[in-house]
N, C-alpha and C positions, 0 to 999 in steps of 0.2 A: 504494500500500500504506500510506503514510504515514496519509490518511486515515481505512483501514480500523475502527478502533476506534470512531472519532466514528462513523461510519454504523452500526455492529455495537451499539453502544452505546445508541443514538436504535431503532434495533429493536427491542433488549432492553426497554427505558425506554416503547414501544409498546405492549410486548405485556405489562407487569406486571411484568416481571423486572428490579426494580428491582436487586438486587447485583450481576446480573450484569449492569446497565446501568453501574455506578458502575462496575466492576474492568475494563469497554473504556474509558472515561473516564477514568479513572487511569491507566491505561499511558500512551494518549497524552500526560497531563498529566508524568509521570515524564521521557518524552521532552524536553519544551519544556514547564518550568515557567514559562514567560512567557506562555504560550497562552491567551487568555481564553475561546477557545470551550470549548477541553474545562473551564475554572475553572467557566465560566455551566452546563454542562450538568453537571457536581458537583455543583453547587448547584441544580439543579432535582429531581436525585433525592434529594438531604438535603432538600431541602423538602419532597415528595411521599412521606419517609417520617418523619414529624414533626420533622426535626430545623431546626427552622424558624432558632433562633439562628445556627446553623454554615453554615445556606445563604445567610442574610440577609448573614453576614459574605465568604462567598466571592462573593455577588452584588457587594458593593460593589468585590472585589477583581478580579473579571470586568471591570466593566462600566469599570476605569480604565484597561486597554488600548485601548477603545474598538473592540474587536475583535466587540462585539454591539450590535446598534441596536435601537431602538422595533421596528423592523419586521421582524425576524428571533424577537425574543422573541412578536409578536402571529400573528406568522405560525400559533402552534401553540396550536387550541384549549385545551389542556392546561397552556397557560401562565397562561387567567386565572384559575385560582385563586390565584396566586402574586401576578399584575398590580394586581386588587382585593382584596387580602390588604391587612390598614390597617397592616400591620407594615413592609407594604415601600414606601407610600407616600414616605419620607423620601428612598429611594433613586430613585423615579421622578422625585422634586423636584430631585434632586441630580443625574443623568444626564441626565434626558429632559423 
């Protein structure tokens, strides 16, 4: 059940329902604010809904748990818009 939100979340975030992607993503995050999955996938739906600053800065906060890799972010077509985005470059220097 724990997980329930991430996978409810990553549905939502599938299928265009970007809020109600963020608000399964939040609970979990509220849960275990140390979590980088549910931080990285906050940050993919701020990013996917212009808010490119606040995702750029929860990506950097994600990825220092080191609880997401190159290859969980490439896994998902949907991610290269983010990946070749020149904005987030700094952070692929700096993680990956």
């Amino acid at each position: 059940v724990k997980e329930f939100d991430l996978q409810l979340g990553t549905i939502f975030l599938n299928a265009g329902k970007k809020d109600s992607a963020y608000n399964c993503f939040n609970r979990f995050y509220m849960r275990d604010t140390t979590n980088g999955v549910a931080m990285y996938n906050m940050a993919r739906v701020l990013y996917f809904t212009g808010k490119t600053d606040e995702a750029l800065a929860l990506f950097d906060k994600s990825f220092q748990t080191k609880m997401v890799t190159k290859s969980d972010i490439k896994k998902d077509k949907m991610n290269d818009a983010f990946w070749e985005d020149k904005k987030f470059k700094p952070l692929r220097s700096k993680y990956f």
